[in-house]
N, C-alpha and C positions, 0 to 999 in steps of 0.2 A: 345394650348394643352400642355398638362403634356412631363416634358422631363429633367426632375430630375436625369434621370442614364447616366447624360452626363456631371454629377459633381463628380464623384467618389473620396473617398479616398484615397488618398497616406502619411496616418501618418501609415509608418510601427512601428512595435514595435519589435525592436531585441533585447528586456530583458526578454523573458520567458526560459532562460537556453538552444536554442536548438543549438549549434554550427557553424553546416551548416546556419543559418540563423540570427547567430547573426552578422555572421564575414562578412556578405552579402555578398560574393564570389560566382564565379562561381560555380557550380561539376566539379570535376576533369575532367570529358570525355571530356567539354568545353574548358578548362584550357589549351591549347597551349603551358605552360610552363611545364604540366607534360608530360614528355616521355611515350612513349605506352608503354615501358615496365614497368612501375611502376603503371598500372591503373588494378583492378582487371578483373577478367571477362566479367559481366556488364558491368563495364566503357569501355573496350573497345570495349564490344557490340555498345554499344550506341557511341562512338565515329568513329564509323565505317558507323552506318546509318548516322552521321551527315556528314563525309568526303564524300559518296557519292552522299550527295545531295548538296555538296557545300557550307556547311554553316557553315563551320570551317577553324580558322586560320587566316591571315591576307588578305587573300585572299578576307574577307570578303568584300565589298565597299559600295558606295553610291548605287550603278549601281545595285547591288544585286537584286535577286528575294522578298528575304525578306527584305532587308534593307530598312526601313522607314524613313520619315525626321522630327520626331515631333520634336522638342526641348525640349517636356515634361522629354524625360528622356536621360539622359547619356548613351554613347555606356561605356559596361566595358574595362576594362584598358586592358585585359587578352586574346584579340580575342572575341570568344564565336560566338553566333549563329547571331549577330544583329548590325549593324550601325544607330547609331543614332536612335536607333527603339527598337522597344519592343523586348524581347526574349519568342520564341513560346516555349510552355512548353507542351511536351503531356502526358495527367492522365485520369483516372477514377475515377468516382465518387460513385459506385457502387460493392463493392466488398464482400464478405460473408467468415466467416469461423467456426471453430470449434465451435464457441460462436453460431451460428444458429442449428437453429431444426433441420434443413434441409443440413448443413454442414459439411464441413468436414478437412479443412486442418488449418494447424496452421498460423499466422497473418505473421509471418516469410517467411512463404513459399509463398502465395500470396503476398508478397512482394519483394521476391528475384524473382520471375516469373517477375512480373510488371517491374521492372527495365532491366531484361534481353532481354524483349519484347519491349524495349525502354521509357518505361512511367518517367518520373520527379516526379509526384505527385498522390496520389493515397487515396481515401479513405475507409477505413475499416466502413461496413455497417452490422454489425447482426441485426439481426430480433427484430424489437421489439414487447416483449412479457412480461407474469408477470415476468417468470423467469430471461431472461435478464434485465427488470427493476429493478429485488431484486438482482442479483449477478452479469450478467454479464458483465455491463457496467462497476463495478469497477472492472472486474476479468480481462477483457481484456485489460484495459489500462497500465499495464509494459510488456506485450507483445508489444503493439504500440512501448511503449518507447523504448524497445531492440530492436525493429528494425530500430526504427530512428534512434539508436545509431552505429546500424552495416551496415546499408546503408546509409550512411550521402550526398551521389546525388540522392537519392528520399524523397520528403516530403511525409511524410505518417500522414494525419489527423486522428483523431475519432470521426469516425458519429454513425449513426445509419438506420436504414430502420424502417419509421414510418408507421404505420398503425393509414393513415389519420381518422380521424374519418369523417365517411358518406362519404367515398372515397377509394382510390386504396393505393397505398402504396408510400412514398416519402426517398429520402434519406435527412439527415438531421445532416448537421457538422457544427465543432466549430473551431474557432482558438486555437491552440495549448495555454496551459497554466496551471497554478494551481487547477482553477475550471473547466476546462473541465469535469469531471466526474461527480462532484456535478453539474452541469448545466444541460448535459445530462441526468442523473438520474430524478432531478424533473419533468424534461420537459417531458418523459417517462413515470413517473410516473402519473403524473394531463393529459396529452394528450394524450394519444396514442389511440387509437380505441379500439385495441383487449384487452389492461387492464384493460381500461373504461368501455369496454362493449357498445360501442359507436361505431358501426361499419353500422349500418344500416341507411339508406339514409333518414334524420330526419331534419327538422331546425335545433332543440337542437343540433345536433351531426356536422352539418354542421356550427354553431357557434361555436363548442368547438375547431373544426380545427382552425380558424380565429384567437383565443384565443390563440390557441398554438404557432401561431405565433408572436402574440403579448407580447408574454410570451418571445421568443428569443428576440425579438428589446429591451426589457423594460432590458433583462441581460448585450446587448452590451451600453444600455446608461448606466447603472450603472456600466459599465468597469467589467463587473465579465468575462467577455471575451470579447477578441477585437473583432471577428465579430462571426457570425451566416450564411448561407444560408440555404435555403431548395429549391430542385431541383425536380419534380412528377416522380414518377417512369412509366414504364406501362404503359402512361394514357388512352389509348384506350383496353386496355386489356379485361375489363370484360364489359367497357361500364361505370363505375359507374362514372368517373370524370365528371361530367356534366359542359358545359359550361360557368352557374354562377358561379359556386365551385372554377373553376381555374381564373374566373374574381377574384372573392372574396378572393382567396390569393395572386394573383397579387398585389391588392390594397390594403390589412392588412400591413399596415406602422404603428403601434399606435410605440408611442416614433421615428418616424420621420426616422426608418430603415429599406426599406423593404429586406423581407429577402425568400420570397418567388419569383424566378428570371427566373425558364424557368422548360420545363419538357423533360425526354427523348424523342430528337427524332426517335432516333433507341433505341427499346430494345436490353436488352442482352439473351442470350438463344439463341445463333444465331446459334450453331452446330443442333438445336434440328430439323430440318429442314430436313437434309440427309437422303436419302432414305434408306430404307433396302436393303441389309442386311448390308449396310456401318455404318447405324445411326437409331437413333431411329424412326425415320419416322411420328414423330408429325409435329407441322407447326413451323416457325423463329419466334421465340422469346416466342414460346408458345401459341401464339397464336389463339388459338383454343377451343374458349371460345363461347358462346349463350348469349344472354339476360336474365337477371336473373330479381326477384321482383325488385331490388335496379338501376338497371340500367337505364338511358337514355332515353326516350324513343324515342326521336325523330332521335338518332342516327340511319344509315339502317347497314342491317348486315355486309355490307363488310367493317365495322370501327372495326371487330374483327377482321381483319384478317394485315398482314403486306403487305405493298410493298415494294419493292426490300429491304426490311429486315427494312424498317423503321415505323414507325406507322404512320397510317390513317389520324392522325390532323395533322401530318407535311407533309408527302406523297401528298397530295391533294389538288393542286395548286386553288388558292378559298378560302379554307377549315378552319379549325378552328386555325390552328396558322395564316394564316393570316388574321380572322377576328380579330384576337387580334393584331396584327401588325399595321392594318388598323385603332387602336384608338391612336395609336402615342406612343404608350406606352410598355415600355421594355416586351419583354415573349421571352427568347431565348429557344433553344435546347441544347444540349448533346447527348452521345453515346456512352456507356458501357460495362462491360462484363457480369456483373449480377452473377461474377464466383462463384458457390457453389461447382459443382461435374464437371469437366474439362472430355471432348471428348478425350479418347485414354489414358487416365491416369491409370496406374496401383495400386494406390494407395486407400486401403479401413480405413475408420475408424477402430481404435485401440480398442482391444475386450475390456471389462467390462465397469465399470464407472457407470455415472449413471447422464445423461442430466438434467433433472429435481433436482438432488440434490445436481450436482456440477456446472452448468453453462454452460458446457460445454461437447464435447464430449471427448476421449480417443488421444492423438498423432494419427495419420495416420501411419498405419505399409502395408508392400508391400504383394499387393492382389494375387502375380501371374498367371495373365491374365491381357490384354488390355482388357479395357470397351469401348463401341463401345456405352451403351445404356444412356449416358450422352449428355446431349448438351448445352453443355458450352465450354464454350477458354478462357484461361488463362487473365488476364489482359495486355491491348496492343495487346496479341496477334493477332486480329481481328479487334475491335471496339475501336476508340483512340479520345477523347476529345483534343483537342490544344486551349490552353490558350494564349493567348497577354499580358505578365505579365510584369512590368517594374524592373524587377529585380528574382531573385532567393531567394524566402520566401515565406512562407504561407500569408504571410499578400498581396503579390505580386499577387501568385494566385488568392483569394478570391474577390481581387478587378475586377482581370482582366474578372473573373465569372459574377463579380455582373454591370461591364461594357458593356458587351456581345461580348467581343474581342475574339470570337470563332470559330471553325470551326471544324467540325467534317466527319469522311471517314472509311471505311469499308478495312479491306484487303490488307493497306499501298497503296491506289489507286494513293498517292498522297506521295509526302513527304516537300511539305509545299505551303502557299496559301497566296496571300498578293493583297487586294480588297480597293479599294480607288475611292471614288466621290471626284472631285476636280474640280472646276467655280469660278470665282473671288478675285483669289489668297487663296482661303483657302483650304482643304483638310477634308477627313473626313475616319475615317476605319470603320471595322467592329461593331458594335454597336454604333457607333458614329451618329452625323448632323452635315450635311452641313448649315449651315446659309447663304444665302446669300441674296440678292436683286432681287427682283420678274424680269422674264426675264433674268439671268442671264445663260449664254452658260456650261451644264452640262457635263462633260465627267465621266464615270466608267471605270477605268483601273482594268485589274485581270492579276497578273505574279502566275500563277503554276509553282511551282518546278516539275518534273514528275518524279514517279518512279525510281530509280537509282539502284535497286538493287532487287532480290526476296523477294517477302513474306513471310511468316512461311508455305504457302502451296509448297513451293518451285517452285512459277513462277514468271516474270517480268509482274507486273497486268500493262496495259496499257488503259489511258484517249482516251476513244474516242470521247466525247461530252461536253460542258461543256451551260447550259442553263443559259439564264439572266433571274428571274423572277420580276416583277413588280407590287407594287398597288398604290392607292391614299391614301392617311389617312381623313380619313372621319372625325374623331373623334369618343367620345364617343357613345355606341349602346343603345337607347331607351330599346332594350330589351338583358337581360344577359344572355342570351341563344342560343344567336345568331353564327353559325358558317361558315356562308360561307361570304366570300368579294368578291362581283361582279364583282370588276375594276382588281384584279388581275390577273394575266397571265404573259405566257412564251413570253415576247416581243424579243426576240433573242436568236438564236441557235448557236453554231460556233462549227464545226468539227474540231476536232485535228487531226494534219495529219502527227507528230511529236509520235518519240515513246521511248526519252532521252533527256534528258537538258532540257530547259525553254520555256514556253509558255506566252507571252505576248496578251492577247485579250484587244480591247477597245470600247467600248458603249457609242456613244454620246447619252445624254437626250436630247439634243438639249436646247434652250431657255423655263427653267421650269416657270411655271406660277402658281403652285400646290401645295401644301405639297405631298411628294410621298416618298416611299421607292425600296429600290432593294435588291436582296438576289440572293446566287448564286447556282445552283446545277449541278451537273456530275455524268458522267457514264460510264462506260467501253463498255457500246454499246452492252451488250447481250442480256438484257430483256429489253422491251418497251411496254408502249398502251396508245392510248387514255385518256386523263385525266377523271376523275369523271363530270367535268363541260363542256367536248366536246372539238373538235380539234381545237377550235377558239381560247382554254384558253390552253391548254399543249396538241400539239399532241402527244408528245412522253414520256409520263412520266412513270415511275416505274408500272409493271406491277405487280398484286395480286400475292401471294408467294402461290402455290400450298402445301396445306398440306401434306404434308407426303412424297413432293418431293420438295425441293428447299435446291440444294447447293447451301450454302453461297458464297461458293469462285469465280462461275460463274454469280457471281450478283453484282459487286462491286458499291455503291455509295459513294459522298459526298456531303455535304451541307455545308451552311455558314449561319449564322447568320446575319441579315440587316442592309443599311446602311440609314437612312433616307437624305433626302433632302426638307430642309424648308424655300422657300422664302418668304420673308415681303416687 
């Protein structure tokens, strides 16, 4: 079976002009040799959450929570967050601003939020539409560049949010570089759904997606930029991603790079949840959607709705990310903030202008009142993507994406996670295989860092659970439509009983005789039920997000992305 995303690239390129990433350094807040007093704001925000979770300084060892032992990559010279191992990078990949319909603050200010929230990397997503395809993609990109220039310890990409055609929405970035704009543009231009007019659930419309894809991998062989991905927004939101549709960009490699790599696990919209008269009183992540003509049909209705604030194909131990799991083949997660309009923000678009004729809307000038009737959080704020990147650069992040070196958590439940199958002297992490010799004695280790300090709600969130989940890799499915895997389930539970410092759990497989994978999830232990598939497969999993009542902040999860195990 296919197992292609276990060769990743590492030819960075640090000749597109961007400083932070040519001089391959650490950022400052890592940087051990810059004194706290000379690191802005941000930096020593973010060197603050790294101190308390112990992953700064020379303190750093072998023995570490995060420290890993690949030889793949160099520990840096400078401290920093890693020995001998990756360094975890936390971003967003979903983020909105003045340049959307629906938006409202400048590329600037969701980026000085992102960093202050702790994020590295972050990408900027407007809507795409005719008007952002005719103006805004080139209007907002020296916005991007001022602030790459004035935040030089967050990588800030330029994507876009595409309206898949014959599907839901996807975010979709480039590597930094000359043709970024011009790439985006065509690609927006010849693909998008709502320019096309290609939005209804059609062969024609579901090849023109495929195509679109095909269209990034054919720009990265021809070097018009170094890489490409595209990550599904929403998928479960309205019903429409059907589970051919995300086989079929899974598999779109034409020019041998795929570039379609996982979909959100958690949506963003996760304030919108809060009840009245605290918040707007819709359902986490928006959620609150029917079956429409274009949709699904075989999906049941409770894939409209979230659990514990993540969507339905990953929530649903069985379910449709691990029928795709279960073919041995990459589909990871993410979890974002989806930020357009921020919960408790005072701030309203700028009077006049004119969206439709300039690309954008007016600066944001101060509303005088908090907005309560928003449900968004800042980027970081809430929902935080962490990357296994072998270095500090975009070219570092993208791979470590398109590797599935991920893990994702709600509400800083966690503040870092380091997961390893290891039998016959080899090792393997987070989107990695194990190789080894059939029968050979499997062990999965998990070190959590736990919580070290409050969240942005202003509490110490605390792990109370943390589940092993399990399947077999079947191979390919006869039929594309297919979304439940039988063999899967919660094969171990382990109680945390620890409410600071480090958590070491271990899971023997025992002697595998199978191709199988494992993924890991937790919880702070407030909401729980019954899995979708019965208490044989997840007694205890994420329970449906009550419309119009579900605080985010009393629901905290995280998830991992899988490690497989394949003996021959």
């Amino acid at each position: 079976m296919g197992h292609g995303h276990h060769h990743h690239r590492h030819d960075h390129d640090h000749g597109h002009g961007h400083p932070h990433e040519a001089a391959a350094v650490l950022p400052a807040a890592f940087d051990t040799s810059v004194p706290d007093e000379a690191l802005t704001p941000e930096q020593q925000s973010r060197r603050t959450l790294l101190r308390r979770a112990g992953l700064l300084g020379a303190g750093l060892a072998a023995g570490n929570v995060l420290a890993t032992t690949t030889p793949a990559a160099a520990a840096p010279a400078s401290g920093g967050r890693r020995s001998k191992g990756f360094l975890w990078l936390a971003g967003d990949h979903h983020i909105h601003t003045q340049y959307s319909s629906d938006g409202k603050y400048r590329v600037v200010d969701q980026v000085r939020q992102g960093a202050r929230h702790g994020l590295d990397w972050m990408v900027i997503t407007d809507h795409g539409s005719a008007t952002h395809a005719k103006i805004g993609v080139d209007k907002v990109n020296p916005d991007i560049r001022q602030a790459r220039a004035a935040y030089e310890d967050t990588l800030v990409f330029q994507g876009l949010e595409w309206n898949i055609p014959a599907a839901e929405h996807g975010t979709v970035f480039v590597h930094p570089g000359k043709n970024e704009v011009a790439v985006l543009k065509q690609f927006e231009t010849d693909y998008d759904g709502s320019v096309n007019s290609a939005s209804d659930s059609t062969p024609a419309n579901e090849a023109l997606a495929v195509a679109g894809l095909n269209f990034l991998a054919e720009q990265v062989r021809r070097r018009k930029v170094k890489d490409a991905l595209m990550l599904a927004n929403h998928p479960a939101r309205r019903g429409v991603d059907s589970p051919h549709e995300i086989r079929g960009w899974r598999d779109a490699t034409g020019s041998g790079r795929q570039i379609a790599v996982g979909f959100e696990g958690a949506p963003g919209h996760q304030a919108a949840g809060l009840p009245a008269p605290l918040g707007m009183a819709r359902a986490r992540g928006i959620y609150d959607n029917s079956p429409s003509a274009n949709s699904f049909a075989g999906y049941p209705l409770e894939s409209y709705r979230t659990w514990g604030g993540f969507d339905w194909m990953t929530a649903t131990v069985g379910g449709l990310w691990d029928s795709l799991l279960a073919e041995g083949k990459p589909w990871w997660i993410t979890a974002n903030s989806d930020s357009h309009q921020v919960y408790a923000d005072t701030a309203v678009r700028g009077p006049g202008g004119d969206f439709n004729a300039n690309g954008r809307y007016e600066d944001p000038v101060y509303g005088g009142k908090i907005d309560i009737t928003q449900g968004d959080y800042w980027p970081g704020q809430y929902s935080r993507t962490h990357v296994g990147a072998d270095g500090f650069s975009y070219a570092a992040v993208m791979d470590g994406i398109r590797a599935g070196r991920v893990w994702v958590d709600h509400g800083q439940l966690l503040d870092g996670l380091d997961a390893r199958v290891a039998g016959g002297g080899r090792w393997a992490t987070l989107g990695g295989a194990l190789h080894v010799k059939k029968g050979t004695n499997v062990t999965l280790t998990v070190d959590a860092a736990l919580a070290g300090g409050p969240n942005w709600a202003g509490y110490l969130p605390r792990l109370a659970r943390v589940d092993v989940i399990q399947g077999d890799v079947t191979g390919p499915v006869a039929d594309k439509d297919t979304f439940t895997a039988p063999t899967a389930k919660v094969v171990r539970s382990y109680e945390v009983d620890k409410s600071s410092g480090a958590v070491r759990l271990t899971y023997r497989l025992g002697r595998v005789d199978r191709p199988l994978y494992v993924r890991l999830r937790g919880s702070d232990g407030n909401r729980s039920a019954v899995g979708a598939m019965g208490a044989a497969v997840d007694p205890a999993g994420p329970a449906v997000d009550v419309v119009g009542d579900a605080d985010p902040w009393l629901d905290l999860w995280f998830y991992s992305n899988p490690i497989w195990v394949l003996p021959s």
